[in-house]
N, C-alpha and C positions, 0 to 999 in steps of 0.2 A: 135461515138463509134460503133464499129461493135459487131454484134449478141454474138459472142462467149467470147467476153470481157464482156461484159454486163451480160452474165448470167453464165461468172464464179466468179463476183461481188456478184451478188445475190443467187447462189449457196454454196460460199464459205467465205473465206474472203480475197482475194485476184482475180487476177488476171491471178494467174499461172494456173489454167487448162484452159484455153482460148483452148491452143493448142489443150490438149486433147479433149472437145468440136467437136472442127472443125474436129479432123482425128476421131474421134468415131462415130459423129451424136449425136443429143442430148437424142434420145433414148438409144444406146447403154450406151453412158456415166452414164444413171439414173441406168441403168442396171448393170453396176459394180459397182455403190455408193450402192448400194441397196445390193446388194451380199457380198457385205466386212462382214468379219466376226465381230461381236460384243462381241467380248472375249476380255477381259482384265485383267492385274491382276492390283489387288488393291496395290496401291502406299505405300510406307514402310510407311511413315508419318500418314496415315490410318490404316497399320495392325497390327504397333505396339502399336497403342493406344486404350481403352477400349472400350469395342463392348456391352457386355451384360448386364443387368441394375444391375449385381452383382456386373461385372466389374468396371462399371460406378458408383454407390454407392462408395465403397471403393477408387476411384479416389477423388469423392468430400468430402471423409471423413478425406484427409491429407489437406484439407483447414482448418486449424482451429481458425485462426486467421485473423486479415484484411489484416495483409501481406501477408499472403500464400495465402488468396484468391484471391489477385492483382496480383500475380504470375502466378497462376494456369488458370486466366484468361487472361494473357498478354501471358500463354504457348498455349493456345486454341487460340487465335488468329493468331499469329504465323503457327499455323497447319491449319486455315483455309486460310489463304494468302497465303501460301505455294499449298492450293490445287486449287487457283483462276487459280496460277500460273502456275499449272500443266495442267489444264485444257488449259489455253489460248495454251499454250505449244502444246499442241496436236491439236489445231486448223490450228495454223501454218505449222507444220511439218508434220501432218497428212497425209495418201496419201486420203482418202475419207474423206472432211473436210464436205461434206454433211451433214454426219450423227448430226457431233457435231453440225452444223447450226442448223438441228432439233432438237435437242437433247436440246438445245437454244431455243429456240423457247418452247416446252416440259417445259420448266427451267421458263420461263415468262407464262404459262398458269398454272400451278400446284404448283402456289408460295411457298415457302415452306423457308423463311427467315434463316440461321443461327442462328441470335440473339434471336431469339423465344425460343431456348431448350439451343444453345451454346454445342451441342454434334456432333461431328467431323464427325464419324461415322456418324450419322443417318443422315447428311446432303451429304456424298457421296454414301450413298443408295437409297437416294431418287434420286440424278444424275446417280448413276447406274441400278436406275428401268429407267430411263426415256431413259437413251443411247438405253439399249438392248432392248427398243420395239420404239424407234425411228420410224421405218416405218412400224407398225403393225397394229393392228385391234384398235381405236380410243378407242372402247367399252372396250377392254381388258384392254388397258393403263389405264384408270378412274379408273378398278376396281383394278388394281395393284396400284395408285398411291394414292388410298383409304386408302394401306393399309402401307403406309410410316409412319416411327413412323411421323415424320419431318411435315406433312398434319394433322396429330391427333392433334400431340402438339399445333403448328403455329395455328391451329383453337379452341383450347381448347378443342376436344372431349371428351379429358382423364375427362373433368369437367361434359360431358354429362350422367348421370346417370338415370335409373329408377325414376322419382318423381319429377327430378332437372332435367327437359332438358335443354341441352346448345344448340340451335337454330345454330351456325356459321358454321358447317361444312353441314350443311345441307342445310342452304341457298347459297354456294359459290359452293358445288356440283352444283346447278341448275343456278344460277347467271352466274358463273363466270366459272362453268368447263366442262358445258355441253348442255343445251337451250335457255339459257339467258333471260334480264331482258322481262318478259310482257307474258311467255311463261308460268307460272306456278301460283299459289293461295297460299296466305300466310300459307291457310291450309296445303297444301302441303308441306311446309317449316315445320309445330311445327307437321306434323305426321311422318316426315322423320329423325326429331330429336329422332322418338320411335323406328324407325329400326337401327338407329349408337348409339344409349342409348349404354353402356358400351363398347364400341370398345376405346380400349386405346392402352399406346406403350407398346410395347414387345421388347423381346433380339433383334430378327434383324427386326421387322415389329408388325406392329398393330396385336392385338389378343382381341377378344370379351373377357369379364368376365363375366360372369353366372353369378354373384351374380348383376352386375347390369344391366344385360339388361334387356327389357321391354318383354313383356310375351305375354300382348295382341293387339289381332290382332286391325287392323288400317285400313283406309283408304289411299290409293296412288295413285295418277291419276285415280281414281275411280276402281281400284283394290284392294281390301279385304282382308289381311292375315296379319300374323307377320312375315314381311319383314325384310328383314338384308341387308346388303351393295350391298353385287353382284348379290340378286335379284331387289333392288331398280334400279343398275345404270340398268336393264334388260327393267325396266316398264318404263325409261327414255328414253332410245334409241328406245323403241318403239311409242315415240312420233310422231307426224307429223310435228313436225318444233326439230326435233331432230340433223339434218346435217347442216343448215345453220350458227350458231354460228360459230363453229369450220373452218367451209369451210372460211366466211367471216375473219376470223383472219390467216386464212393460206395464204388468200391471199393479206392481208394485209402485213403479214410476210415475203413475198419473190418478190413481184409485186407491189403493189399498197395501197397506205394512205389511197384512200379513193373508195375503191373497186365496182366498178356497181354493184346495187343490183341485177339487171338480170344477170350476173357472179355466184355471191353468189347462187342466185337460181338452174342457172344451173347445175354450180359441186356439190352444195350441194343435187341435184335431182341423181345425179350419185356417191355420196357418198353411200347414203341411196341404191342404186341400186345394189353395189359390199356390201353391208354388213358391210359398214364400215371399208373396208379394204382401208388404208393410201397408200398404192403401188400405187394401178391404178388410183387412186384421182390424187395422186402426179404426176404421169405420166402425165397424161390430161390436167392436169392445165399448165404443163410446156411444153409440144411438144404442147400443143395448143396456149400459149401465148409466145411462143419462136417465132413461124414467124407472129406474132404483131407490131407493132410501139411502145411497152411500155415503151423504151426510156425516162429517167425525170418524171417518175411519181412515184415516192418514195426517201424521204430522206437517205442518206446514217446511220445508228449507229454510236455511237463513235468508238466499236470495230473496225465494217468493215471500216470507216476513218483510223484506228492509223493505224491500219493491215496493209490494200494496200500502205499507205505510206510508211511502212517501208519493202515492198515488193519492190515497186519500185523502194525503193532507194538502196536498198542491203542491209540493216543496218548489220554491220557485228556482233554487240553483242548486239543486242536488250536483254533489259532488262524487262523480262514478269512485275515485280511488279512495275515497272515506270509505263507499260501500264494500269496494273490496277489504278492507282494513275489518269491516264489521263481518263480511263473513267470512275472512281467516279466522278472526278469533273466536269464530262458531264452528268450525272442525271445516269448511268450506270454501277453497280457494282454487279456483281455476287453474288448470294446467300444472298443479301442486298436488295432486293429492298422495299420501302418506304410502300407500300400498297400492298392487297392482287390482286388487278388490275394489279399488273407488270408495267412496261415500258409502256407507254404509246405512242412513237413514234411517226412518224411524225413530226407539227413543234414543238412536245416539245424538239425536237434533237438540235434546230438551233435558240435559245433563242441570245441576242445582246452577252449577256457574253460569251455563249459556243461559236459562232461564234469565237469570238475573242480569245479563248483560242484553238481555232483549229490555227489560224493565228499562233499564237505565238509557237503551239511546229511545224508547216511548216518551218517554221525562224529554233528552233532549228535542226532539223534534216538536211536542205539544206547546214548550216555552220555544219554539223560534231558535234555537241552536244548531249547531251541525250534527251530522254523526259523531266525527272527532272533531273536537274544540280547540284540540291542544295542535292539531295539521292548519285547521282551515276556522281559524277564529272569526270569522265574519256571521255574525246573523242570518236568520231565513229567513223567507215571508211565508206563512203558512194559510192555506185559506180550506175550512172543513165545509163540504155541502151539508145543508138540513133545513128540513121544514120550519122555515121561518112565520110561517102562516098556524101550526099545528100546537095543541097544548105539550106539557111534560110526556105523555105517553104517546102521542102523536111522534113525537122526536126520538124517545126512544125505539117503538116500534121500526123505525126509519132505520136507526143507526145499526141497531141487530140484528133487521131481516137482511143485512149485505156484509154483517163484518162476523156473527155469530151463525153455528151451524146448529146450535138450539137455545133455548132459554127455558127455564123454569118458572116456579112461584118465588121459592128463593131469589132466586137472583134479581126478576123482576121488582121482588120487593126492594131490594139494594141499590138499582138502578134509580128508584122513585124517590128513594133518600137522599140521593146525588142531584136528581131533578127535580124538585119535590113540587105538589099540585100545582102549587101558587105562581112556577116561572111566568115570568110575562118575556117572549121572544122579542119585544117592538121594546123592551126596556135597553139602558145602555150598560154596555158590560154584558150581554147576556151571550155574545160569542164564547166567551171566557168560560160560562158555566159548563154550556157544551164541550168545550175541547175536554174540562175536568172529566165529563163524563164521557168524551171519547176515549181517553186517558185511562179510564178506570177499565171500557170495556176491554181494548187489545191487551191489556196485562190480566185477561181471565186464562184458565185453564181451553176454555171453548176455542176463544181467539189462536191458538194453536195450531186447532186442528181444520180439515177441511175435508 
């Protein structure tokens, strides 16, 4: 697989800026993902439904019955699947699918579940703090993503009060969203529960209550005062082991499972260097690990799997809610995930089952079918690029320097069994032998990884 396929895999979720890559340099390329503007407007299905806890009261107050509440909660679901959908939508067709990559990535570090509040709203606010500072100051994100109702809820802050500390958003700030486990003191944990003491949800974002925050001052990494959220995440970032967390999960996120900890150290030393600015991090790690060998060392997501395939093959009416249907049942479902730990990646990706449930929608898509058949019975039209001019190893060589991260003699020989010397491309029917043997390539162990 050549460099610029590779890391518009790992950049996007596909394979189409390959080109742009190669004619921009991979500097310039990070340089307009980075510059695209992050303005959006909010999707009708979000702005017609209730935003303020006034709104929202009076929404839950025509449930009054067990039927209207099976409604009113089968209409909230409906608006969240509708926004999986919208989202996946805009990864595809996006022209900087970077951001949403991070913005992903953002989505799996600042968990923030759905099913925790079940409010539509608060859940594409916390996706829209997370888009627009996608490539921003690391420090800034924490404290904006503090103050998500969606982060309050999901951890119980609203329960955290003056007398009654609720301990979980204060241990998953340090756990899980910012120096990680072995980095801090359980004291740290029940004193940091006294500076987010009263911080609950608001109309569009968390807002402290006076009546239940705590008053007196505390100890915080051996700092003294009555501390509140965005001076806490201040005495956090000023730790000494403050940048490797984050660095070792970013580069876990876009390169590598199971990341050199000399790696981790060094961009995380050049994190802490620029101030915790995401730009030039991101930069470094990728113009530096772009002319690397990093080739196969990261399992593909179910996402990035459905995506590319259905890039590849043209799918003429890909259907976003099949995809999301295919990657629930690969451990992978937006605004769902299982634990406040996220996805967990690597080989949780490629368990015996999901293997075989990748096989099986390859089958469907290569005959013209949907993802699910039994949802959206209608046929595809499928159309595969390849050298139509070139013999059997001509075609092969095509189809693996962009979908395989290496090939052997083995396998070469296996692929030439499937296309054997004699193809003639100008024959009819010979679309057909091709797809067999696209078919054959994406169900390799290779095809996995990237």
């Amino acid at each position: 697989m050549d460099s610029n396929t590779l890391w518009s895999l790992r950049l996007g979720f596909s394979g189409k800026q390959a080109s742009a890559i190669k004619q921009l340099g991979i500097e310039r390329f990070l340089e307009s993902s980075f510059s695209c503007s992050p303005e959006r407007q909010v999707p009708g299905f979000i702005a017609n439904g209730p935003k303020t806890t006034e709104e929202l009261k009076a929404f839950h107050q025509q449930a009054t019955d067990p039927e209207s509440i099976k409604l009113m909660r089968e209409r909230q679901d409906r608006v969240n699947t509708a926004m999986k959908a919208w989202w996946i939508d805009n990864m595809i067709h996006g022209q900087f699918p970077l951001r949403e990559k991070m913005t992903l990535f953002w989505h799996n570090h600042f968990v923030a579940p759905f099913k925790s509040a079940r409010v539509n709203y608060w859940t594409y606010t916390h996706y829209d703090t997370l888009y627009q500072n996608a490539f921003g100051n690391f420090r800034h994100i924490t404290k904006q993503a503090l103050y998500t109702n969606s982060i309050v809820r999901y951890l119980d802050n609203f329960r955290n009060i003056k007398g009654k500390y609720n301990e979980n958003l204060s241990r998953e700030l340090l756990e899980l969203f910012t120096i990680g486990i072995g980095n801090y003191s359980e004291q740290d944990i029940k004193n940091g529960a006294k500076g987010l003491a009263g911080l609950t949800m608001g109309d569009h974002k968390a807002v402290y209550i006076t009546a239940r925050e705590n008053t007196d001052p505390f100890e915080y990494f051996g700092n003294k005062g009555n501390f509140k959220a965005q001076e806490m995440v201040d005495i956090i970032f000023g730790q000494s082991n403050a940048p490797y967390h984050i660095t070792r999960k970013l580069l876990r996120w876009f390169i590598y499972d199971n990341p050199p900890e000399k790696l981790v150290r060094y961009y995380g030393d050049y994190l802490r260097k620029n101030d915790f600015e995401l730009q030039p991090l991101l930069t470094k790690i990728i113009t530096e690990e772009f002319r690397k060998p990093t080739a196969g060392s990261k399992i593909k997501d179910p996402l990035l799997y459905i995506l590319q395939l259905a890039d590849e093959l043209h799918v003429n009416n890909l259907n976003t809610e099949s995809v999301i249907d295919f990657i629930r049942s690969q451990g992978m479902d937006p605004y769902s995930q299982t634990s406040v730990k996220g996805w967990e990646g690597g080989t949780y990706w490629l368990t015996t089952q999901t293997y075989l449930r990748r096989h099986k929608v390859a089958d469907q898509l290569c005959n013209g079918k949907t993802i699910n058949p039994v949802k959206n019975p209608e046929d595809v039209t499928i159309r595969l690029e390849w050298n139509r001019n070139g013999n059997n190893k001509d075609i092969i060589r095509d189809l693996t320097g962009r979908l395989l991260f290496r090939t052997d003699e083995m396998m070469q020989a296996d692929l030439e069994t499937l296309l054997k010397y004699d193809f003639d491309p100008k024959e009819e029917g010979a679309e057909n032998g091709v797809i067999r043997l696209f078919n054959h390539i994406i169900k390799t162990p290779e095809f996995q990884l990237i």
